[in-house]
C-alpha positions as CSV (number, residue, x, y, z in Angstrom):
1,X,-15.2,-108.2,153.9
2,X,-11.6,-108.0,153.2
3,X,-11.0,-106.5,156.8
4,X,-11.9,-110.0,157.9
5,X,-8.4,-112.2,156.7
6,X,-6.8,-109.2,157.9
7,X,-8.0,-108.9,161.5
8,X,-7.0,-112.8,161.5
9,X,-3.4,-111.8,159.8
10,X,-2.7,-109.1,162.7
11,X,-3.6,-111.8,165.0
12,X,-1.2,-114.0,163.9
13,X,1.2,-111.5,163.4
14,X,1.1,-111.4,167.2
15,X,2.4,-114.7,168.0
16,X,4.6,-114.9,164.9
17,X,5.8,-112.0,164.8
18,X,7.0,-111.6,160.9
19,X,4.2,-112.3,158.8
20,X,5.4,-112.9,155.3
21,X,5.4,-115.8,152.3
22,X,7.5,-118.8,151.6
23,X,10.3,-117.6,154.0
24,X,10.6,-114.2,153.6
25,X,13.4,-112.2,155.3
26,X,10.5,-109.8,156.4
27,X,12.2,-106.8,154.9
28,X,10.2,-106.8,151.5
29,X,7.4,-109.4,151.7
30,X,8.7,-111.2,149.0
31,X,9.9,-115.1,149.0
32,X,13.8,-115.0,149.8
33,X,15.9,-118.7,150.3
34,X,19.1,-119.0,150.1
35,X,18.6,-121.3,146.6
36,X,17.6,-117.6,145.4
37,X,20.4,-115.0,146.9
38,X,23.1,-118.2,145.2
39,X,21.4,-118.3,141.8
40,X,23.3,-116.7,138.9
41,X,20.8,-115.9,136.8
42,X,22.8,-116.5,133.5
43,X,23.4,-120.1,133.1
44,X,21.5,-122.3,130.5
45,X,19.1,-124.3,132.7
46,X,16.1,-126.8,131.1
47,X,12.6,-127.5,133.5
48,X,10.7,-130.4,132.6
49,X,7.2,-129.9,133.8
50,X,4.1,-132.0,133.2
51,X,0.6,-130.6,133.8
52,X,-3.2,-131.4,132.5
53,X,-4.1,-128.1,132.4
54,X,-2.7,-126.6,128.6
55,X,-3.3,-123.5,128.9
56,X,-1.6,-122.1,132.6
57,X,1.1,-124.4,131.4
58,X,2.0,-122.6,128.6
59,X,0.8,-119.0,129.5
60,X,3.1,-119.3,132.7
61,X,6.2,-121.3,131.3
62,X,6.4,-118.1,128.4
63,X,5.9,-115.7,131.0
64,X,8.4,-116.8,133.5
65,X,10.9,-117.2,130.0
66,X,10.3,-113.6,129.1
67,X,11.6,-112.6,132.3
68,X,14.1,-115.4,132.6
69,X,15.8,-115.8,129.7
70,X,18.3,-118.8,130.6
71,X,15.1,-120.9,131.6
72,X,13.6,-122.6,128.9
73,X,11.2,-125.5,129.5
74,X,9.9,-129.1,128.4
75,X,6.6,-129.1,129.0
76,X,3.7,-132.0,128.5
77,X,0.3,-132.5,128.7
78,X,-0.4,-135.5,130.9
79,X,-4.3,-136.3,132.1
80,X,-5.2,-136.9,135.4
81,X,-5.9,-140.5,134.7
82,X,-2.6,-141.3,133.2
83,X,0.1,-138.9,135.3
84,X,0.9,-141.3,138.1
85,X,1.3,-144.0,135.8
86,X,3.7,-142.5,133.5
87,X,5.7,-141.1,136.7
88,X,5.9,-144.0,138.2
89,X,7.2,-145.7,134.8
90,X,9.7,-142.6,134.2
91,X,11.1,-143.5,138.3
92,X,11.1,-147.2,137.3
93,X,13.4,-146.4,134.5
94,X,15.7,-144.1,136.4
95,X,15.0,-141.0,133.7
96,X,12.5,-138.6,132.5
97,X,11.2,-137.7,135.3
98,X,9.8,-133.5,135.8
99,X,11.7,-131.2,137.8
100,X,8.7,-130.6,139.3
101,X,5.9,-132.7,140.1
102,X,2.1,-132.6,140.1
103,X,-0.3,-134.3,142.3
104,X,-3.8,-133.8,142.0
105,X,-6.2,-134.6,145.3
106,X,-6.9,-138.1,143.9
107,X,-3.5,-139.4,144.6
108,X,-1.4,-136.9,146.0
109,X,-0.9,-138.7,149.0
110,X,0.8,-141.8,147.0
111,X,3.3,-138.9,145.6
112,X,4.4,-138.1,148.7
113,X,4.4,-141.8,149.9
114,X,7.1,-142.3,146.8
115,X,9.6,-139.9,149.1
116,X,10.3,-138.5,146.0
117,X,9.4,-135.3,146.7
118,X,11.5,-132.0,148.6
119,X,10.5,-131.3,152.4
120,X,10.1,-127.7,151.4
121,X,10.2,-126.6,154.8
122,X,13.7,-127.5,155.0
123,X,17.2,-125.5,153.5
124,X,17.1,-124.5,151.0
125,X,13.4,-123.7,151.0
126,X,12.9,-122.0,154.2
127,X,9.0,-122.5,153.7
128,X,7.3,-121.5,156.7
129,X,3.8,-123.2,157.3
130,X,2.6,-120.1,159.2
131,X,2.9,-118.2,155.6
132,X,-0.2,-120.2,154.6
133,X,-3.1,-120.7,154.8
134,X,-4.1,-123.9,157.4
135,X,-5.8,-126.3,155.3
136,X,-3.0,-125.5,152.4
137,X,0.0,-126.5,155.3
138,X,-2.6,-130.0,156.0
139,X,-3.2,-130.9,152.0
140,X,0.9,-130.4,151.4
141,X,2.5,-131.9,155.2
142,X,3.8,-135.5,155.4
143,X,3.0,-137.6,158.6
144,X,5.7,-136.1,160.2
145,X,4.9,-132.4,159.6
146,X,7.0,-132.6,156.1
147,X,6.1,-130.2,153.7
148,X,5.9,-132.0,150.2
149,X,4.8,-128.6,148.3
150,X,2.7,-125.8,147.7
151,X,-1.0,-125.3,146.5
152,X,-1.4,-124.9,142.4
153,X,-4.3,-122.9,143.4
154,X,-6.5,-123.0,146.4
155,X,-9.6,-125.4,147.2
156,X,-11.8,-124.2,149.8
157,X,-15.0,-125.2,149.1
158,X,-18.9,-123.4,148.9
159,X,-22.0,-123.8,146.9
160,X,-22.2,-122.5,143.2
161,X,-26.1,-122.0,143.2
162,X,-28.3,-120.4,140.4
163,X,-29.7,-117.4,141.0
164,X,-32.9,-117.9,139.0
165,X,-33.4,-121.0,140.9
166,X,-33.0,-119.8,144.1
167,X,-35.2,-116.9,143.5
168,X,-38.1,-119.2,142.1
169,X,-37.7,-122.0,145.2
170,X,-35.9,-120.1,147.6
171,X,-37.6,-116.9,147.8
172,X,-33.6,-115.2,147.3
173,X,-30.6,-115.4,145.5
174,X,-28.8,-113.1,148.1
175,X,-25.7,-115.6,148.8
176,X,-25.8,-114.0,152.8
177,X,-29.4,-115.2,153.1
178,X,-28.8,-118.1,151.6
179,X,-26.1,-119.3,154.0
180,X,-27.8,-118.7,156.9
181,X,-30.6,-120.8,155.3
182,X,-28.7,-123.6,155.1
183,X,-26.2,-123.0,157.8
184,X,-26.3,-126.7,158.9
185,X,-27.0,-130.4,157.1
186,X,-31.1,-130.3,159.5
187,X,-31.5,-127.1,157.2
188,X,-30.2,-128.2,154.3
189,X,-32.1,-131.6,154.4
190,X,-35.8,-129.7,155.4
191,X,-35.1,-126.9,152.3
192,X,-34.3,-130.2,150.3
193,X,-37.5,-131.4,151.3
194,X,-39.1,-128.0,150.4
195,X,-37.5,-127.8,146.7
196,X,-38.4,-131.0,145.6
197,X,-42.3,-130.6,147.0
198,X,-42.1,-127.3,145.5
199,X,-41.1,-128.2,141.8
200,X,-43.0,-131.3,141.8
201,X,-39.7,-133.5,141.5
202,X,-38.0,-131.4,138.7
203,X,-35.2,-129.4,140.5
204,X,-33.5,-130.6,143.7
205,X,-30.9,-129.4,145.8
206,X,-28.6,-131.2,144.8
207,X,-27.4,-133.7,142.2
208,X,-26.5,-137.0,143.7
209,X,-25.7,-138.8,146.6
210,X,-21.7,-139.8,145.2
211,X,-21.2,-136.1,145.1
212,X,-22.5,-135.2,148.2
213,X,-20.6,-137.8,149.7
214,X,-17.3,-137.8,147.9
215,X,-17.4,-133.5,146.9
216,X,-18.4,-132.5,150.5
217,X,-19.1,-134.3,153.1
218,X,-15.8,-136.3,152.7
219,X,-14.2,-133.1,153.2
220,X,-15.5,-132.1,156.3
221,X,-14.9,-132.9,160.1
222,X,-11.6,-134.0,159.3
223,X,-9.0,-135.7,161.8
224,X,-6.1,-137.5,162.7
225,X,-7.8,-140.6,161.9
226,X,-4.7,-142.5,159.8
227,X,-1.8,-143.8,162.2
228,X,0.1,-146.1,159.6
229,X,-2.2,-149.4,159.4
230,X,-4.1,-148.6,162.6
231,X,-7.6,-146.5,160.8
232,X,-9.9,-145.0,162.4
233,X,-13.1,-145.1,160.3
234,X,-16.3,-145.0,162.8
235,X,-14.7,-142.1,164.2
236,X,-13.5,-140.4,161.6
237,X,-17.1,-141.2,159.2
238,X,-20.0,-142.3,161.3
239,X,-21.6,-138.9,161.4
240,X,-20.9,-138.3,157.5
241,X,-22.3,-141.8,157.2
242,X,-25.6,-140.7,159.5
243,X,-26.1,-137.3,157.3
244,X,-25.7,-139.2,153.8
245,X,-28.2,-141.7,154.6
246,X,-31.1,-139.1,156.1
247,X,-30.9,-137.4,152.5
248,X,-30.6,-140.4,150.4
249,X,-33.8,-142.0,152.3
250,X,-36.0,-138.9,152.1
251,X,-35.3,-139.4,148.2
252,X,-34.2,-135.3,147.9
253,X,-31.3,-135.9,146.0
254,X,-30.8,-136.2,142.3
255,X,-29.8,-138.9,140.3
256,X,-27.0,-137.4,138.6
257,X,-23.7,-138.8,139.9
258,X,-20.1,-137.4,139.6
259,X,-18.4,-137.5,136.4
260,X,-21.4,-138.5,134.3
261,X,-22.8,-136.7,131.3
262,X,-26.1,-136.4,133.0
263,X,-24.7,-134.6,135.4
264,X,-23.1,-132.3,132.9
265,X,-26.3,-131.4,131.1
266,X,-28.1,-130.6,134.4
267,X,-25.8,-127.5,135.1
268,X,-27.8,-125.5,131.9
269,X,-30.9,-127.7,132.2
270,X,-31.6,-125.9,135.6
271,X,-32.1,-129.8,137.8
272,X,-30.4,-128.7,140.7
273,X,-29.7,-125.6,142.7
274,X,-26.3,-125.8,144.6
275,X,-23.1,-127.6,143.5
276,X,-19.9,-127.5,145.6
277,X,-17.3,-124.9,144.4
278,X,-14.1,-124.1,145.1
279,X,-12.2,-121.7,142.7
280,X,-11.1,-124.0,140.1
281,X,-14.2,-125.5,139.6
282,X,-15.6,-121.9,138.4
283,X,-14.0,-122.4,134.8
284,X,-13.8,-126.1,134.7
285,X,-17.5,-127.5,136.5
286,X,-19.8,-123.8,136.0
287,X,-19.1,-122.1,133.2
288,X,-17.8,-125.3,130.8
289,X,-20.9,-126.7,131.2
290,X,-23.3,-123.9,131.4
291,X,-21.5,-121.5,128.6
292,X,-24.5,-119.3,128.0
293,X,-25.1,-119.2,131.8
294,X,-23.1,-115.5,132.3
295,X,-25.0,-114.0,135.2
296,X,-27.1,-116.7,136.7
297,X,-24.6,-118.2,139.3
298,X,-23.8,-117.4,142.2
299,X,-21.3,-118.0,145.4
300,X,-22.5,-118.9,149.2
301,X,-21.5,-120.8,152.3
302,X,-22.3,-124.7,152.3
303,X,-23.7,-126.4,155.5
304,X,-21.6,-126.9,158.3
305,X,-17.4,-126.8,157.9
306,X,-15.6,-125.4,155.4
307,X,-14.1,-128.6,153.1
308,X,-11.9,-128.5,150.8
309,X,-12.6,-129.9,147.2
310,X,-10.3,-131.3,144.4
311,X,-6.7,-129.2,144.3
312,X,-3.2,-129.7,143.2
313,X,0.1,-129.9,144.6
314,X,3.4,-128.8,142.9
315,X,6.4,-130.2,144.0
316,X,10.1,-130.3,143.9
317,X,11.2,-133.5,142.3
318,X,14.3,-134.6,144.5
319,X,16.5,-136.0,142.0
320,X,16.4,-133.3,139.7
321,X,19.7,-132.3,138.6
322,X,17.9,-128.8,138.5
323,X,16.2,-127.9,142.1
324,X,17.6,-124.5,142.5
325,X,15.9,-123.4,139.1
326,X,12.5,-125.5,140.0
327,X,12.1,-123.6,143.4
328,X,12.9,-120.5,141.7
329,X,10.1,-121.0,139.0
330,X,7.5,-122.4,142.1
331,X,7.8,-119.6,144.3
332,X,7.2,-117.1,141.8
333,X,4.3,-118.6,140.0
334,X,2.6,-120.3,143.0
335,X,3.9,-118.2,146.3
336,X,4.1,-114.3,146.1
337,X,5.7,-113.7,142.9
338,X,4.8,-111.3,140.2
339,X,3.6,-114.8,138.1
340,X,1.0,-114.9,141.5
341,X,-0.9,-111.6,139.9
342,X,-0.5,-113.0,136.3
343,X,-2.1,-116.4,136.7
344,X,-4.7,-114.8,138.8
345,X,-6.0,-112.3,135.9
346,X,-5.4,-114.7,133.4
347,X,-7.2,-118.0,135.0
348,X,-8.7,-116.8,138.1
349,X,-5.6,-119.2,140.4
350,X,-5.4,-117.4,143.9
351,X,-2.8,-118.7,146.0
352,X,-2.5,-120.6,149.0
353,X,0.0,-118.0,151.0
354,X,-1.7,-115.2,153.0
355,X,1.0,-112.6,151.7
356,X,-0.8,-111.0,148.7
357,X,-4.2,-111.0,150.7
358,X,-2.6,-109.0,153.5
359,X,-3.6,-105.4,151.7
360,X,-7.6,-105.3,151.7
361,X,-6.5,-103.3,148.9
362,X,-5.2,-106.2,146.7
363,X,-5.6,-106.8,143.2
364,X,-7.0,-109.6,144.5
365,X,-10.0,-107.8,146.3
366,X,-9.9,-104.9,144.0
367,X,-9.8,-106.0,140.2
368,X,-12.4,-108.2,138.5
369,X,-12.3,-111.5,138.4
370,X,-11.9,-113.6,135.3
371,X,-15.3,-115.4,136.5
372,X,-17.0,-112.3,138.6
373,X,-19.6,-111.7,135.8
374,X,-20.6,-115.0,135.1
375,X,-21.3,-115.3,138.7
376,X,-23.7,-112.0,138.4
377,X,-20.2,-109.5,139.4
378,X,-19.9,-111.3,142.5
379,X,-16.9,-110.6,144.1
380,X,-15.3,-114.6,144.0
381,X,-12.2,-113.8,145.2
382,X,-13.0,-111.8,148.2
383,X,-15.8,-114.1,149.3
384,X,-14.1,-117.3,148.7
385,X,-11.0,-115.7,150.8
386,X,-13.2,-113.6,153.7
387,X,-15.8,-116.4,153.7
388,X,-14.7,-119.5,153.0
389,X,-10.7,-120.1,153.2
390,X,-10.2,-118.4,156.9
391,X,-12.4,-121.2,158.2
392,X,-11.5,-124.5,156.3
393,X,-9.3,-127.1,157.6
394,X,-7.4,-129.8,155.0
395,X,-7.0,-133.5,155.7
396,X,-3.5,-134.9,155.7
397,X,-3.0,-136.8,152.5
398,X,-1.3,-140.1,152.6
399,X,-1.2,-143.5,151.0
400,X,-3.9,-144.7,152.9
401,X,-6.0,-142.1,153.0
402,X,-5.9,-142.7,148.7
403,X,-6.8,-145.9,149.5
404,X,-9.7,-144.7,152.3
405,X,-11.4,-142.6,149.4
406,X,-11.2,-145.2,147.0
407,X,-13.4,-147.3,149.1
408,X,-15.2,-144.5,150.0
409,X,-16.1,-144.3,146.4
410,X,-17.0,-147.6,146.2
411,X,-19.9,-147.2,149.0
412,X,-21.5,-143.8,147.2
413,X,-22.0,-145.8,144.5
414,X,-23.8,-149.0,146.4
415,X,-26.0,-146.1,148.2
416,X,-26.9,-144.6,145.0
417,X,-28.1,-148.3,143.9
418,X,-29.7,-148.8,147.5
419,X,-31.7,-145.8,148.6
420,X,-32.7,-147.5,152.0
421,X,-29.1,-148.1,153.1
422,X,-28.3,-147.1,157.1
423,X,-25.2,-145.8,158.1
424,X,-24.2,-148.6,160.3
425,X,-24.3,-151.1,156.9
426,X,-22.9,-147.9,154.7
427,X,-19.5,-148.2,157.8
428,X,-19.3,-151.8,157.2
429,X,-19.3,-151.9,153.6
430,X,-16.6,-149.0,154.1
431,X,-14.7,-150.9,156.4
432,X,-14.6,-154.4,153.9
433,X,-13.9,-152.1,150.7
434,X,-11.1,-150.6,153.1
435,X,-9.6,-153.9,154.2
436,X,-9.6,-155.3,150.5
437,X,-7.5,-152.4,149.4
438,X,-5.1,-152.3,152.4
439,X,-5.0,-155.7,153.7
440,X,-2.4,-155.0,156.4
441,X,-4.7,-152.1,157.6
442,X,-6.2,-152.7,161.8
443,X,-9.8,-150.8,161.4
444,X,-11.9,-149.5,163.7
């Protein structure tokens, strides 16, 4: 499967002729700027980073100081909840701010409306989009093809599924098979059908109609749909809106919804089959809620598009006194540096730059996974890659389109209350919730 991002690399590699990361001089396939041939490498420099998640934070910030003496870091642990409150407090008081900056999907797109951030595609950077993969270039690019920052790790999406699950309702557990059994949402929605007849209720495909909606379908059939306040919702959400409400009135669904103990527990409890996945939710949604589950996931295709789920930008802050040093620390941790290979054996992160994937011989393809048992020694890396990544597309992230899944939110959770709901009233609700939270907004 690896020969598959590479027969799309040499393709590229015809039109761009010099296929390398984070603006390469094409001799060594290595990130070179001009930030990096000026640096010293012997003066006393301080990085202020803030991140939720402890432990890359402080594996990687020791790591890079080992072999970068001069850096030292101030690092803190900041939730998702609270991080773009306390950023927007340290701007409001003209201090404190990180050198670099974090912005998880859930309100990236107000970072980058702050114009607080570098335009990495510029000098010093030298960042070139066609180093990455597509849907990395959309999550990270500003309205006017700005490049606010790189991937933490990447987010193309499938289905985590259990394999004893699948067997017993599915007949398989073979992730090919599986994919081509639910290759579309008609599939999808007549094995729904199947598994809930079949287990008398118990198990269902899937958890809940806020997570379908929000997880995936959200994520799919994406477009230009945000021109400043002019919106385009029907076009951009009717069909979403048409698929939702088929599965939420044939009652195939759970009634687990996102971020909810219930759903939690259902994980090990073996109440639903498939759960979308993209590599970070391996660690944080599979195994941390099924611990004694080692061997009974799995990875597949979901219906339809790739999507894109969750995912976290890392940024140059533009004030910071220190931007030569921050770049320095980004591109080897989170472009094609030796810190790419370290993060990746230590926490399973796999970058959003096509460079290290180039070799079908990569550690990436080659060496075990942290999470390849627990998914029965499934090859994650390669599949999510050869299967997944090549054919997923990102949706720009702006202000508005915060704002857009907000609402968006706000209707999953009047469908999960209102099972008969049609999509033409599920667009109208989304088009009041809309309005409320950008009143200047023109929706269609």
């Amino acid at each position: 499967m690896k020969r598959k991002l590479l027969a799309v690399l040499l393709a590229a590699a015809m039109v761009v002729p010099t296929l390398t990361a984070c603006g390469s001089n094409g001799d060594t396939g290595k990130v070179e700027d001009s930030a990096s041939k000026e640096k010293s490498g012997d003066e006393e420099v301080t990085l202020t980073i803030w991140d939720w998640d402890e432990a890359h934070l402080n594996h990687m910030t020791e790591w890079y100081h080992k072999k970068h003496p001069n850096v030292k870091f101030e690092t803190l642990v900041v939730g998702t909840a609270d991080y773009m409150q306390k950023l927007q407090s340290a701007l409001a008081s003209g201090s404190g701010v990180p050198d670099i900056i974090l912005g998880e999907m859930g309100f990236r797109g107000k970072v980058f409306d702050l114009g607080i951030t570098e335009d990495l595609s510029k000098e010093p950077y030298n960042v070139k989009p066609d180093d990455m993969f597509d849907f990395a270039v959309e999550l990270q690019s500003g309205p006017n093809g700005e490049l606010y920052g790189v991937e933490q790790q990447i987010c193309p999406s499938g289905f985590a599924y259990r394999r004893d699950l699948a067997k017993e309702y599915l007949g398989t557990d073979d992730p090919a098979e599986l994919a081509e059994m639910i290759s579309d949402w008609d599939k999808m929605l007549e094995v729904s059908k199947q598994v809930k007849e079949k287990s008398g209720g118990k198990v269902t495909t899937l958890p809940g109609i806020s997570l379908l909606m929000i997880e995936i379908l959200y994520s799919q059939g994406v477009s230009d749909y945000i021109d400043g306040d002019n919106i385009n919702l029907t076009d951009r959400y009717q069909e979403m809106f048409e698929i939702a409400s088929k599965f939420n009135q044939a009652g195939v669904l759970g009634n687990q919804e996102r971020e909810t103990p219930a759903l939690n527990s259902g994980f090990a409890s073996g109440e639903f089959i498939f759960y979308p996945c993209a590599p970070w939710s391996c660690k944080w949604s599979i195994a941390t809620n099924d611990p004694e589950g080692s061997g009974r996931w799995g990875l597949t295709k979901a219906p339809g598009d790739g999507f894109t789920c969750g995912g976290t930008s890392v940024s140059i802050y533009s004030g910071s006194e220190n931007k030569e040093a921050a770049w320095d620390y980004v591109k080897e941790v989170y472009c094609d540096g030796e810190g790419v290979e370290e993060a990746f054996k230590q926490f399973g992160f796999m970058t959003g730059f096509k460079a290290p994937y180039e070799d079908e011989n990569s550690y990436f393809f080659t060496e075990k996974g942290q999470y390849d048992e627990f998914f029965g020694g499934q090859n994650l890396a390669d599949y999510f890659i050869n299967e997944i990544a090549i054919k997923t597309v990102g949706q720009v992230q702006t202000k508005n389109e915060s704002f857009v899944k907000s609402a968006m939110t706000a209707v999953a959770s009047q469908m999960a209350n209102d099972t008969s709901m049609s999509a033409d009233e599920a667009m109208e609700l989304l088009k009041s919730e809309t309005q409320t939270l950008i009143p200047s907004a023109t929706l269609k």
